[in-house]
PAZAPA-4460 file (N, C-alpha, C; in steps of 0.05 Angstrom, whole numbers, plus 32768, in hexadecimal, padded with zeros to 4 digits):
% residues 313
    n_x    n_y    n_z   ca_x   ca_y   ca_z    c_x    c_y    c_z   seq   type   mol
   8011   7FE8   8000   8000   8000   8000   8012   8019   8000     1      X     A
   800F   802B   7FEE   8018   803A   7FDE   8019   8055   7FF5     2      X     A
   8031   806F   7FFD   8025   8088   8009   8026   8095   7FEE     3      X     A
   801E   8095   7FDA   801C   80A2   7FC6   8020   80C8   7FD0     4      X     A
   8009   80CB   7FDB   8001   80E4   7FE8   8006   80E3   8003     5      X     A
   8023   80E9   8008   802E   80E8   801D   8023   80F9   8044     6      X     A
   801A   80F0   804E   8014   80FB   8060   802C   810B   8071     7      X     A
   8025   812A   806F   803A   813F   807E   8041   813B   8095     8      X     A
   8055   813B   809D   804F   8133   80B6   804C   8150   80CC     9      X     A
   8044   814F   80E0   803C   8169   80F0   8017   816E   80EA    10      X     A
   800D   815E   80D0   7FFB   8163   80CA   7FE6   815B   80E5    11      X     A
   7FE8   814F   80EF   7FDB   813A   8105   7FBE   8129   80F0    12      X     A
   7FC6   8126   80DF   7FB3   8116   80CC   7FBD   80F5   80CC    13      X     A
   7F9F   80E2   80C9   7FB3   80C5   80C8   7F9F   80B9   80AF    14      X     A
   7FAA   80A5   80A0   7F95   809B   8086   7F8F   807A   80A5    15      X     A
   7F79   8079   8098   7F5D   8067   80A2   7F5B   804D   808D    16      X     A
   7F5F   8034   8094   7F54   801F   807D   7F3C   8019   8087    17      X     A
   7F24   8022   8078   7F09   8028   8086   7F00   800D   807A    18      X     A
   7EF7   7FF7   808C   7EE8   7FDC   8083   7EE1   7FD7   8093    19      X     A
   7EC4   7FC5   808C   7EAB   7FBB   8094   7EAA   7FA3   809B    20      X     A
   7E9B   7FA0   80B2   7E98   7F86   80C0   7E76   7F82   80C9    21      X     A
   7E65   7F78   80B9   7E4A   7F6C   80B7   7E3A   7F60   80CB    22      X     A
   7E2C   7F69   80D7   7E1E   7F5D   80F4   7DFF   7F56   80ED    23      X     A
   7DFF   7F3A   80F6   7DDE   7F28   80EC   7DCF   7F28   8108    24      X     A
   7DB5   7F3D   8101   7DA6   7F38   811D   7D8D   7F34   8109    25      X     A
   7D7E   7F13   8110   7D66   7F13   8108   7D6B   7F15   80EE    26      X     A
   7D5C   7F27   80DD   7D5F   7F24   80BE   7D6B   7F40   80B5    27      X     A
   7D79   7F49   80C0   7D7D   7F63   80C4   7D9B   7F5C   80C4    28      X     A
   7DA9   7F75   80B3   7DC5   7F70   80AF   7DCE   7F93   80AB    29      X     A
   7DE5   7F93   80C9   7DE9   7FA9   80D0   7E07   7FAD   80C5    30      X     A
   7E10   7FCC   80B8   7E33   7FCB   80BF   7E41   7FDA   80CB    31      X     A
   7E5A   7FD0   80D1   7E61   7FD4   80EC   7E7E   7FE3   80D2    32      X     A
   7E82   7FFD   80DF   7E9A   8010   80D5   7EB2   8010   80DF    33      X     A
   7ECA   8002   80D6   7ED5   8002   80EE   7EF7   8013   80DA    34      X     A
   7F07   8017   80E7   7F2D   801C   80E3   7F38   8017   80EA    35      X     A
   7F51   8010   80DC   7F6D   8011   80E2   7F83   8016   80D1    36      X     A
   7F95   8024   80E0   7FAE   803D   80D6   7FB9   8033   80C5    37      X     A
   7FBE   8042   80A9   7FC3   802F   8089   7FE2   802E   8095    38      X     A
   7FE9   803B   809C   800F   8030   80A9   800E   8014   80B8    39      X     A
   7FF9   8002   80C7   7FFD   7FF1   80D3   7FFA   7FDC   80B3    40      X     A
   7FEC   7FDD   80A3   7FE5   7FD0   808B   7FF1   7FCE   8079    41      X     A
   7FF7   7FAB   8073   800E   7FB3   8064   8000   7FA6   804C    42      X     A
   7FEF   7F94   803E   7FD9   7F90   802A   7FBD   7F82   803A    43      X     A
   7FAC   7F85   8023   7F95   7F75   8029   7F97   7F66   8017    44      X     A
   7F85   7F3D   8016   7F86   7F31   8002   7F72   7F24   800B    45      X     A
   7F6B   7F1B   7FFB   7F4F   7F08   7FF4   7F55   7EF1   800B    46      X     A
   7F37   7EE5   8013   7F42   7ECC   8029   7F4F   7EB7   8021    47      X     A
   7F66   7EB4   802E   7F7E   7E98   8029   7F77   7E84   8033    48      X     A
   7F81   7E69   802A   7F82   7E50   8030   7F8D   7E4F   804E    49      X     A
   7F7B   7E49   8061   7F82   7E45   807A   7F8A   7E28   807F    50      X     A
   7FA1   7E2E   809C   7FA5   7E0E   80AA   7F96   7E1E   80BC    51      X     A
   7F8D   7E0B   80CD   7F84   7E0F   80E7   7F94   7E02   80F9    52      X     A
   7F8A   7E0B   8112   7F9A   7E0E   812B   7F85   7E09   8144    53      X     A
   7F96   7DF1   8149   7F85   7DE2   8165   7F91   7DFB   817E    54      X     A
   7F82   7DF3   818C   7F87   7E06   81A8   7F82   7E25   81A8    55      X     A
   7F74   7E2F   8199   7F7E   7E50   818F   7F5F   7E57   8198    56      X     A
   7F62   7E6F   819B   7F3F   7E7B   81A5   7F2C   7E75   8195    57      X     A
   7F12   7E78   8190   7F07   7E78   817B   7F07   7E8B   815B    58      X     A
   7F13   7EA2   816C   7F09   7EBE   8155   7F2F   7EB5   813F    59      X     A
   7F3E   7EA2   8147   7F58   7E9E   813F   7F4A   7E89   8121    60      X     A
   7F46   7E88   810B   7F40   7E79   80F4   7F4F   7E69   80ED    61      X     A
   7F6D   7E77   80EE   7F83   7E5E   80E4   7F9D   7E6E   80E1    62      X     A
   7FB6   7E64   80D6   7FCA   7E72   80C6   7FCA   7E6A   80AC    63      X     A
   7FDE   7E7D   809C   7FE3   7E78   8081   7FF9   7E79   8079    64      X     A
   800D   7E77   8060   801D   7E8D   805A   802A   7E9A   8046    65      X     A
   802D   7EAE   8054   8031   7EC4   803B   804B   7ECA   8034    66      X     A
   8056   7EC0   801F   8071   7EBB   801C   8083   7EC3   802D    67      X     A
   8084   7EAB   8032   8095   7E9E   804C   8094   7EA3   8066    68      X     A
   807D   7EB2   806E   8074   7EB4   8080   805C   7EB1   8097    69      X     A
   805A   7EA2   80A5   804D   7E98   80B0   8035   7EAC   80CB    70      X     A
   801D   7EB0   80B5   8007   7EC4   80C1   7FED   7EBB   80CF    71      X     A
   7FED   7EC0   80F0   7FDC   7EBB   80F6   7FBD   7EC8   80E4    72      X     A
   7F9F   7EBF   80E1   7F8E   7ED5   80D9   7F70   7ED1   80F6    73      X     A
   7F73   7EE9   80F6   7F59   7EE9   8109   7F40   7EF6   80F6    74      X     A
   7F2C   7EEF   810F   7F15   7EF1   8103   7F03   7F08   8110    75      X     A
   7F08   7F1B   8102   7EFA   7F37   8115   7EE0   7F35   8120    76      X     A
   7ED8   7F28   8109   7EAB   7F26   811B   7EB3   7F1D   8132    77      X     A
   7EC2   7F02   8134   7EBE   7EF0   8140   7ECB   7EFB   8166    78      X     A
   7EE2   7F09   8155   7EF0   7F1C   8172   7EDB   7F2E   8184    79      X     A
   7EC9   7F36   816A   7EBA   7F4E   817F   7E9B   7F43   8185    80      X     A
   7E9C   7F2D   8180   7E80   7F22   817F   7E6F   7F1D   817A    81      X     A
   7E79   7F2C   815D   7E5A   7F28   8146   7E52   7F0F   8138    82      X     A
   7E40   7F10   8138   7E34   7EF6   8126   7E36   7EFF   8105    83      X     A
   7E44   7EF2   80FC   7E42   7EF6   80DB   7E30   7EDA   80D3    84      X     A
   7E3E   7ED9   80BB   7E27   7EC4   80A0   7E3D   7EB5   808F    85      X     A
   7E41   7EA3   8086   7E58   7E96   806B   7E4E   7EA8   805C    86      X     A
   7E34   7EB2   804E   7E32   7EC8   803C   7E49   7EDE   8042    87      X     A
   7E46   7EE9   8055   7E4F   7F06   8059   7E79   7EFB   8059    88      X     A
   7E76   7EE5   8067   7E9A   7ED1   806A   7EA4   7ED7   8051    89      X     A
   7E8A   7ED1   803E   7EA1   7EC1   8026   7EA6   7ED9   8010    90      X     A
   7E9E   7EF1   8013   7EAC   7F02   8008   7EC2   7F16   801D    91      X     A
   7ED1   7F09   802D   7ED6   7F18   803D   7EFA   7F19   803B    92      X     A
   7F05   7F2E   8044   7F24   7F36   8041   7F35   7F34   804C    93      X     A
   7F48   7F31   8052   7F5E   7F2D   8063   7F71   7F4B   8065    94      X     A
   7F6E   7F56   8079   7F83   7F6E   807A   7F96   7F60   8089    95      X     A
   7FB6   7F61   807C   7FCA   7F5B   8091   7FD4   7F72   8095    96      X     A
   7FDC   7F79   80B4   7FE2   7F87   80C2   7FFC   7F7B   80C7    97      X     A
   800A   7F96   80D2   8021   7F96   80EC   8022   7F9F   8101    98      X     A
   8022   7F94   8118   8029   7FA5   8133   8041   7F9D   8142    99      X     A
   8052   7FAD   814A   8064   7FAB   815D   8074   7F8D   814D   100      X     A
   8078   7F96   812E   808C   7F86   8129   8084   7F6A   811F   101      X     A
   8068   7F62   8127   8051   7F41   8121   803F   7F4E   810F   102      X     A
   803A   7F39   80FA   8024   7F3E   80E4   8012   7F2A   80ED   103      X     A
   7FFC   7F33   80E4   7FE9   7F25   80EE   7FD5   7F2A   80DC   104      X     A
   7FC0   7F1D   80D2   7FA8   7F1A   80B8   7F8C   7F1A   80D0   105      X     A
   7F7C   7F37   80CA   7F64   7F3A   80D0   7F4E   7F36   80B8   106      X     A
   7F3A   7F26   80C3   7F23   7F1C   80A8   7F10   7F34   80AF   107      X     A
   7F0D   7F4B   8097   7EF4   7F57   809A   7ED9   7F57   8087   108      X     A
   7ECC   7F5A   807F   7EAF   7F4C   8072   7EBE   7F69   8058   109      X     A
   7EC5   7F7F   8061   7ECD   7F90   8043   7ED6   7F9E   804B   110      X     A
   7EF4   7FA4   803B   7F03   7FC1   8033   7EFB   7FD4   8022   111      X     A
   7EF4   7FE6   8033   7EE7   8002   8024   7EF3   8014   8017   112      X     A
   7F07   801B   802A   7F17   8035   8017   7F27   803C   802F   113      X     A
   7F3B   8050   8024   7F46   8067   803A   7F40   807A   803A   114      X     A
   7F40   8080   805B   7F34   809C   805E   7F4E   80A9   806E   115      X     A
   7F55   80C8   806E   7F62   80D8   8078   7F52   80E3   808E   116      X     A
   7F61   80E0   80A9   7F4A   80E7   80B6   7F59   80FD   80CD   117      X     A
   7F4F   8114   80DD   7F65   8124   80E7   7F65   8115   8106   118      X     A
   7F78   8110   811A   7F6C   8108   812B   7F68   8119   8141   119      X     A
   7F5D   813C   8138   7F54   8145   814F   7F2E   8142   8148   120      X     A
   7F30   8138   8139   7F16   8122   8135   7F10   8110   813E   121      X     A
   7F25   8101   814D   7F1D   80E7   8151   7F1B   80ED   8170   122      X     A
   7F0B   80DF   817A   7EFF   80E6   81A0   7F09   80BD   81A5   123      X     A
   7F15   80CA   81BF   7F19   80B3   81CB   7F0D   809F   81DA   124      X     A
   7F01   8087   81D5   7EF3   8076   81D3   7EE8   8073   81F1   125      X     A
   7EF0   807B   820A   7EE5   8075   821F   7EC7   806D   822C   126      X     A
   7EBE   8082   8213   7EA2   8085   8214   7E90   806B   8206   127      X     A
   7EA1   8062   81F6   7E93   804C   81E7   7E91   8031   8201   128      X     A
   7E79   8029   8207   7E75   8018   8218   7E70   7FF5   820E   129      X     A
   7E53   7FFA   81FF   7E53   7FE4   81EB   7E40   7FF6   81D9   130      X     A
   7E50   7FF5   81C2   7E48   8005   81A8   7E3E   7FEA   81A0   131      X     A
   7E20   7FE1   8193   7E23   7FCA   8184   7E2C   7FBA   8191   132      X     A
   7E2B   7FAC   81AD   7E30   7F93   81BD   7E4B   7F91   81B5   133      X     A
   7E5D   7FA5   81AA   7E7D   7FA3   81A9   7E89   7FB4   81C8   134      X     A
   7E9A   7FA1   81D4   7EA9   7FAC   81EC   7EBB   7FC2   81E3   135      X     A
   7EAF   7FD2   81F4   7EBF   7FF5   81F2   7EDC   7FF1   81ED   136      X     A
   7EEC   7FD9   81F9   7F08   7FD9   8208   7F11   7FD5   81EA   137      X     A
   7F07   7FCA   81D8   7F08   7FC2   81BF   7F0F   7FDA   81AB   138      X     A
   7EFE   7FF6   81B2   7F06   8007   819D   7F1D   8020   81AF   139      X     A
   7F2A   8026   81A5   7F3B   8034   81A3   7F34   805B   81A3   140      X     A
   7F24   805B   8185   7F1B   8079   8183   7F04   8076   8175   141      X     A
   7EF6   8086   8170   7EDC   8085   8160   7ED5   80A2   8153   142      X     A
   7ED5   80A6   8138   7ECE   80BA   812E   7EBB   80BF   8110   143      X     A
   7EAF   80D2   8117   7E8D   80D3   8108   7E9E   80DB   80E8   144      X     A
   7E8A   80CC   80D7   7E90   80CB   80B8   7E7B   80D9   80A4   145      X     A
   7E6D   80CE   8089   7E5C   80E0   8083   7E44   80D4   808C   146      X     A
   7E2B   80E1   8084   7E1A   80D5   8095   7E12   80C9   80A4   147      X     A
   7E2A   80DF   80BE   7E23   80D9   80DF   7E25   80C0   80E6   148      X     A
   7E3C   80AF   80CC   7E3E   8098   80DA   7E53   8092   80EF   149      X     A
   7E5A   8084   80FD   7E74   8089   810A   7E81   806C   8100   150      X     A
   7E9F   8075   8109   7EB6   805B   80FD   7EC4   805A   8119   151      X     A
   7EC1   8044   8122   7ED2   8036   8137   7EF5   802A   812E   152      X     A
   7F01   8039   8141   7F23   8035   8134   7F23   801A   814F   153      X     A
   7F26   800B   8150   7F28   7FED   8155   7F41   7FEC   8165   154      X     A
   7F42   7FDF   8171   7F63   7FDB   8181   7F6E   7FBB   8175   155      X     A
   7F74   7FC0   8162   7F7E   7FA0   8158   7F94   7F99   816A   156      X     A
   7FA9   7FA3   8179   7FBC   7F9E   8185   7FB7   7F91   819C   157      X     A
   7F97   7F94   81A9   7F90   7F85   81BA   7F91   7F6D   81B1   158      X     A
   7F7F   7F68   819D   7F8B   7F44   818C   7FA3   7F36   8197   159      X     A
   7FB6   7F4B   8189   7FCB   7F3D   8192   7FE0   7F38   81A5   160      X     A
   7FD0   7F48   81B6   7FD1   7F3C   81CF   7FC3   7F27   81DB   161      X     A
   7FAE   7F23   81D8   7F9A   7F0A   81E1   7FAD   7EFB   81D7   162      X     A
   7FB2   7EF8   81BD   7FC1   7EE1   81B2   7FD7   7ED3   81BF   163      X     A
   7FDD   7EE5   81CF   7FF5   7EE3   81DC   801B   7EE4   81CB   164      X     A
   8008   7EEE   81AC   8021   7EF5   8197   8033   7F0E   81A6   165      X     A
   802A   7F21   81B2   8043   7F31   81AF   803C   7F36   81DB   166      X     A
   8056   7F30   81E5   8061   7F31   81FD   806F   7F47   81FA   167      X     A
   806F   7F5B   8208   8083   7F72   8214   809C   7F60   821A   168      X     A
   80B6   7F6B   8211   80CC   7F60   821E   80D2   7F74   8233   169      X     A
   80C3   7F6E   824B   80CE   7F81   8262   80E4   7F72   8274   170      X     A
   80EE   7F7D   8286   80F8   7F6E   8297   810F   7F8B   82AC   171      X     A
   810C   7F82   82C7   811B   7F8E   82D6   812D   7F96   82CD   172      X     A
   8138   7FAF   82D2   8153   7FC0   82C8   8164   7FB2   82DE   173      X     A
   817B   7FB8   82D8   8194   7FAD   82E7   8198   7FC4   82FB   174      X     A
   819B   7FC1   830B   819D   7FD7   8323   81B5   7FE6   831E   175      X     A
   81B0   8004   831E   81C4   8010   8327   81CE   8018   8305   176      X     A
   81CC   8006   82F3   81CB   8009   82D3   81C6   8026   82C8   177      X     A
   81B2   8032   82CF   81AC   8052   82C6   81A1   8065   82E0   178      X     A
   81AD   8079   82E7   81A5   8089   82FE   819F   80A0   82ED   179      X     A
   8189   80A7   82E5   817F   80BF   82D9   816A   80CC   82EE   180      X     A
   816D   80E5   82EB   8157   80FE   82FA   814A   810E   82E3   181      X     A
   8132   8117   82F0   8127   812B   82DF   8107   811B   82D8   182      X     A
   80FE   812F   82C7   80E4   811E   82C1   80E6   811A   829F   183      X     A
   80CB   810B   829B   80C5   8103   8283   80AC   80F9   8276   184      X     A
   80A1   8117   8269   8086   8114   825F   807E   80F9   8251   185      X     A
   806D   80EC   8254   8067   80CF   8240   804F   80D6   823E   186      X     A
   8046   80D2   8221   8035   80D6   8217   8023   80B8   8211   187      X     A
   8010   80B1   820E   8007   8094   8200   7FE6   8098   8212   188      X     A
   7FD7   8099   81F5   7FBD   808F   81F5   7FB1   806E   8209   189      X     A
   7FCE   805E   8212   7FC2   8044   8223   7FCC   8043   8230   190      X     A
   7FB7   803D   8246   7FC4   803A   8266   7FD5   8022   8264   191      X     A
   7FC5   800F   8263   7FE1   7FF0   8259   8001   8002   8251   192      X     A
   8007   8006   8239   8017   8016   8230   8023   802E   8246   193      X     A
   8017   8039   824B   8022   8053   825E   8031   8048   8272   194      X     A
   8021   802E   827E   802B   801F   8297   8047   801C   8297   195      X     A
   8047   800C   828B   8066   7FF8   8279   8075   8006   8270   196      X     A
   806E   8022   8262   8086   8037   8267   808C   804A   827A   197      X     A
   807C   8044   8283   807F   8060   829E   8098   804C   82B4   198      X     A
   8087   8038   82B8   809B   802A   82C6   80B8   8017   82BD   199      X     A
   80C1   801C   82A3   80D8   801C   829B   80F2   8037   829A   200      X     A
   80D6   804B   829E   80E9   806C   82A4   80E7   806D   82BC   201      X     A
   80E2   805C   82CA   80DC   8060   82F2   80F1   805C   82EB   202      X     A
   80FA   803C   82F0   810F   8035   82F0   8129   803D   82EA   203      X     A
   8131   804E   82D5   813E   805E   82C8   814D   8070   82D7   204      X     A
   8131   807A   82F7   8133   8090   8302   8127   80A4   82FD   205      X     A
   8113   80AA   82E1   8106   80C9   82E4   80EC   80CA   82F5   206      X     A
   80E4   80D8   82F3   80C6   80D9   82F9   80B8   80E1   82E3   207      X     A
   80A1   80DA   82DE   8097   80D6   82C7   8076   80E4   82CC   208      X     A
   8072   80FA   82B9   8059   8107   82B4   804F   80F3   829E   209      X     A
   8036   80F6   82A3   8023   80E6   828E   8008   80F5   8277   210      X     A
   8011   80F4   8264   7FFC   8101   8251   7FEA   80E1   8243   211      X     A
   7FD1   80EB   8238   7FC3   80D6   822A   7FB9   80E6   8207   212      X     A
   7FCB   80F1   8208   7FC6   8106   81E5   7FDD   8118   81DE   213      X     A
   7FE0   8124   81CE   7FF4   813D   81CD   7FE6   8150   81D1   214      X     A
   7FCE   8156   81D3   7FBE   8171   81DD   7FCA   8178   81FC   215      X     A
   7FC6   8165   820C   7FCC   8164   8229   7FE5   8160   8229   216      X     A
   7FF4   8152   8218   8013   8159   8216   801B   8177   8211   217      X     A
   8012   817D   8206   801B   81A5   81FE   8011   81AF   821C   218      X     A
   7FFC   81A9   8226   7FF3   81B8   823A   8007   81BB   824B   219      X     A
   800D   819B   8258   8021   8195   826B   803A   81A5   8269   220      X     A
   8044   81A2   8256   8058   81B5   824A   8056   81D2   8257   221      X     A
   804C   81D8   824A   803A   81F7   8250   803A   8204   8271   222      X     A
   8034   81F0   8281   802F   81EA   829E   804C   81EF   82A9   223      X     A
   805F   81D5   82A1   8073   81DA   82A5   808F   81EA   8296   224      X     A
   8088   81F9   828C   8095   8217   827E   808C   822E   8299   225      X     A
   8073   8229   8297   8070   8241   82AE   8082   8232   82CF   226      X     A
   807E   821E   82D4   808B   8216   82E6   80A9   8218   82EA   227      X     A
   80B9   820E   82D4   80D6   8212   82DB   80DF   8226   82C2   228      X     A
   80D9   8231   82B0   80DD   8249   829D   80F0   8240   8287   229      X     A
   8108   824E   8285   8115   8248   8270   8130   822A   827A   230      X     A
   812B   8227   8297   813A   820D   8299   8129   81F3   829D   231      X     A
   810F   81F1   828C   8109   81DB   8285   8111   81C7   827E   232      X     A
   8121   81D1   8264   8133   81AD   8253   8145   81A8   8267   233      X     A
   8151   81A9   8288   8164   81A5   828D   8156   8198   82A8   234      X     A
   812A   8198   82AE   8128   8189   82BC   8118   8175   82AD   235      X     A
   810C   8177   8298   80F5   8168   8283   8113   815E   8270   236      X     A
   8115   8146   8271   812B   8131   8270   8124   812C   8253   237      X     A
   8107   8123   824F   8107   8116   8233   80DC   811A   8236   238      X     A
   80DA   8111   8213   80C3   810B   8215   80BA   80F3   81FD   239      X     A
   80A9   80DE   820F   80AA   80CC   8203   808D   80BD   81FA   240      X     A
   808C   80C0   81DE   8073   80CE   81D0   8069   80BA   81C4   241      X     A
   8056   80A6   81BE   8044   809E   81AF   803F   80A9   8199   242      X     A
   8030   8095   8185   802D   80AB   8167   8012   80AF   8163   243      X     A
   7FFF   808E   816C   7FE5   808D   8160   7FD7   809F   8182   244      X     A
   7FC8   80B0   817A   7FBB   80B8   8199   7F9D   80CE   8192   245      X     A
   7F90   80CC   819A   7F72   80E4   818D   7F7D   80FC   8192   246      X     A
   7F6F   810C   8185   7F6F   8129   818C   7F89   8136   8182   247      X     A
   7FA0   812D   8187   7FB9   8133   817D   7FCC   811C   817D   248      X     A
   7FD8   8110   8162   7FEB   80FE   815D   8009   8109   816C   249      X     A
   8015   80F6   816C   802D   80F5   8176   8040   8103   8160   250      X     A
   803E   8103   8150   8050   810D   812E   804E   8131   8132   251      X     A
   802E   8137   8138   801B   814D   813B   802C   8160   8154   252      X     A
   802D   8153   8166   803D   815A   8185   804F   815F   8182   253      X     A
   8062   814D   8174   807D   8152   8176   8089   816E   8160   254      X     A
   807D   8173   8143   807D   8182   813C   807F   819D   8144   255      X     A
   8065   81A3   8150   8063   81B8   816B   8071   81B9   8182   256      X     A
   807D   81A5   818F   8096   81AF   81A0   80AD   81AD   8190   257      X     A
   80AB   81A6   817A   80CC   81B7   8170   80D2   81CC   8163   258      X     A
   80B6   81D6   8162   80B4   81F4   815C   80B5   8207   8170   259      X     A
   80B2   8204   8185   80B1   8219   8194   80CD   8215   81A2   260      X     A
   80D7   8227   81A7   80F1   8231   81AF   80EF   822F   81D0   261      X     A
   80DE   8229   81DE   80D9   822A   81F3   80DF   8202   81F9   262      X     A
   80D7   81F4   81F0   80D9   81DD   81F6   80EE   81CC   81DA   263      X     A
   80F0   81D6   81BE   8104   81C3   81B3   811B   81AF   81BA   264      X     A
   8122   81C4   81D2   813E   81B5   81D8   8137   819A   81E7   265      X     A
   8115   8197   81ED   811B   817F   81FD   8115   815B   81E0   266      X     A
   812A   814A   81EA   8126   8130   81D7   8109   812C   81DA   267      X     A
   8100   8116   81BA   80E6   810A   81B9   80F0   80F2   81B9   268      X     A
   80E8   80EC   81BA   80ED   80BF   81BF   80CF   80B8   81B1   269      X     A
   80C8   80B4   81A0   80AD   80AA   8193   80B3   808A   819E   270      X     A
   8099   807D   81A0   809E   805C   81A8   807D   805C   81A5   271      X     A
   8078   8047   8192   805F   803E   817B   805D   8021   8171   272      X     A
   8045   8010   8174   8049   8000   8169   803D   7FFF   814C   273      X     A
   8045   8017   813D   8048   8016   8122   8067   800F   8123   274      X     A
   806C   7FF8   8104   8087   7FEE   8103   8093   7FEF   80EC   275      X     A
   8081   8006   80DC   808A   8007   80BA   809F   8026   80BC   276      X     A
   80AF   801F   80A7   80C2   8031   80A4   80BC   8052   80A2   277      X     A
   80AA   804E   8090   809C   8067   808A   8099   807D   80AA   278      X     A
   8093   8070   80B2   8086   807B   80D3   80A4   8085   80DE   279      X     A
   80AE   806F   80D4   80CC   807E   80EF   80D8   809A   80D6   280      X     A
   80D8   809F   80CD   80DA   80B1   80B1   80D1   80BF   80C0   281      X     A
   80B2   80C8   80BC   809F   80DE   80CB   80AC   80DB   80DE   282      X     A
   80B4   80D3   80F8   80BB   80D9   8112   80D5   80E4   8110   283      X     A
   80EF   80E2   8107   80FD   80ED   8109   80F6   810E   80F2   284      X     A
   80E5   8107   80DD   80D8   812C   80D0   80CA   8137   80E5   285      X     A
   80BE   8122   80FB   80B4   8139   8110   80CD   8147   8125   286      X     A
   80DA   813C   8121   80F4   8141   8137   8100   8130   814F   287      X     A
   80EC   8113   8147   80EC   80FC   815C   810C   80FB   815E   288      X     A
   811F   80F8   8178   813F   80E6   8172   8137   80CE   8179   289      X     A
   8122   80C4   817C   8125   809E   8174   810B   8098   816E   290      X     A
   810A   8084   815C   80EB   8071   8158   80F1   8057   8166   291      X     A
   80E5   8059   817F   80E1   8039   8188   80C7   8029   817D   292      X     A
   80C2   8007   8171   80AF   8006   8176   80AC   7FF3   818A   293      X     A
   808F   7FF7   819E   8087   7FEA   81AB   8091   7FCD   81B4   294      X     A
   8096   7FC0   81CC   80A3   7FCB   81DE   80BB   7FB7   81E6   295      X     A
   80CE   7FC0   81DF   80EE   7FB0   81EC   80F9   7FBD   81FB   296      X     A
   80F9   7FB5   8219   8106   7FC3   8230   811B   7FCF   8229   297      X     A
   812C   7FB8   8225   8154   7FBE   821B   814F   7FD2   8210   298      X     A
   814B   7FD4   81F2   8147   7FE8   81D9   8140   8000   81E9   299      X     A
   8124   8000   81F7   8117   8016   8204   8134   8026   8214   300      X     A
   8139   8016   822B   8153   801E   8238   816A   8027   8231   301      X     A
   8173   801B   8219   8189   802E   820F   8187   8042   81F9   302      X     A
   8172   8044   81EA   8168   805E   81DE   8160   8071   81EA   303      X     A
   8153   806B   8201   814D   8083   8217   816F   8092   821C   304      X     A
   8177   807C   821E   8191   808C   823B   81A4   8092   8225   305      X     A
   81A1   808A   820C   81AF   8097   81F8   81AD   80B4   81E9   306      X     A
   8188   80BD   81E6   8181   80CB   81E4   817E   80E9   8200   307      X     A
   8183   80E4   8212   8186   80F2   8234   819E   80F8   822C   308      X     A
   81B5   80E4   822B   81CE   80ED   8235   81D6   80FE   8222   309      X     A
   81CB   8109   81FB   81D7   810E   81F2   81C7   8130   81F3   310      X     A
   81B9   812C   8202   81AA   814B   8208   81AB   8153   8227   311      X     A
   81C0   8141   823D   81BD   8150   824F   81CF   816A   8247   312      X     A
   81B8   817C   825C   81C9   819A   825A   81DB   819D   8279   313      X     A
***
């Protein structure tokens, strides 16, 4: 999949692979709008010759592979609950995805199109409880389309986690290893996520402010400018930023603090489980000094203390 029409970065804009997933109540056949970020997508293809797989959840169909590689495919109805039809099955698509480095094949009933979508548009999902007998914890963001329909941005990464495909490589720091002071904004739309880094920069030694957007990231900022003035970058250590987030992307954020002369000097550390090249491109055009993706302790640990040590003041 092609960036033909390259997305700017600073724009805080993200393209949408907007496809449909078919819900059978009675005689009545409802659809369900859903996304995900054309950077996690790397093709869609028609449904493949499955093996199947003893022991696996139900919504797990089988693997396949795709030259030479060996792809789990799940089954989206089946993840969020819906009842489909072999009618509605057997024209249905396979988007393979990437996260954090694992591809993985989601079955959706149809690929619609891409949409560009800004994400101070997109409202963060809290509010969604059960949209359609789908568990809230399930969507991510949700934002209204044309005729007042709304598109549910999906948390596929939860998948794969159920799956038990992708484990955090965390593990205790070695004592005594990094003695750092100071603080360090982290930014990330998931508490899961925030957790697991906040407490890898404990460890580290900083203390760690917490944002859930770059709107509230700028604010924070803002807060602390008036608090310690122009010797900020020498107590705000680093800031360590997410990309996908509502209201304001991580690409969007960082742009804006490297414009202002008031905060540039402090590092960005982007860490995303987008894993395509393209993305780490945009992050260092936003002014990122590292693209981590999602989540390797080690890696995390010495890009941090690589990126600190080469901006203490």
């Amino acid at each position: 999949m092609g960036h033909g029409d390259i997305l700017k970065v600073g724009s805080n804009e993200m393209e949408l692979v907007d496809f449909r997933i078919f819900k059978r109540e009675g005689d009545e056949i409802y659809e369900g709008i859903y996304g995900v970020n054309v950077a996690k997508v790397r093709e869609i293809i028609r449904f493949p010759k499955l093996t199947e797989l003893p022991g696996v959840p139900p919504f797990v169909e089988g693997i396949f592979d795709l030259r030479g590689v060996v792809i789990p495919v799940v089954n989206l109805a089946k993840w969020m609950g819906v009842e489909s039809s072999e009618e509605m099955d057997k024209n249905a698509r396979v988007i393979i995805a990437e996260f954090n480095n694992i591809l993985i094949g989601f079955v959706v009933h149809e690929a619609k199109r891409i949409r560009r979508i800004n994400w101070k548009d997109i409202e963060p999902a809290s509010f969604v409880s059960n949209q359609g007998g789908l568990d809230g914890s399930k969507v991510t963001g949700v934002t209204r389309i044309e005729d007042d329909a709304v598109l549910l941005i999906l948390d596929l990464e939860g998948v794969v986690q159920e799956l038990g495909l992708y484990q955090p490589s965390s593990g205790t720091l070695e004592e005594g290893k990094y003695n750092f002071s100071g603080y360090v904004l982290l930014l990330d739309d998931s508490g899961t996520a925030r957790r697991i880094i906040k407490d890898a920069l404990e460890q580290m030694g900083f203390d760690v402010i917490e944002a859930t957007d770059g709107e509230q990231g700028l604010k924070i900022l803002e807060d602390l400018y008036d608090k310690h003035g122009e010797s900020l970058p020498s107590k705000l250590r680093l800031i360590a930023s997410d990309i996908e987030m509502p209201l304001m992307d991580g690409f969007h954020f960082a742009a804006k603090v490297k414009s202002d002369n008031r905060f540039k000097m402090i590092p960005i550390v982007f860490n995303s489980s987008i894993s395509d090249h393209f993305s780490e491109i945009r992050g260092k055009e936003a002014g990122g000094e590292a693209y981590l993706v999602k989540f390797d302790s080690n890696l995390f640990y010495d890009e941090v203390a690589r990126v600190v040590r080469a901006h203490i003041q």
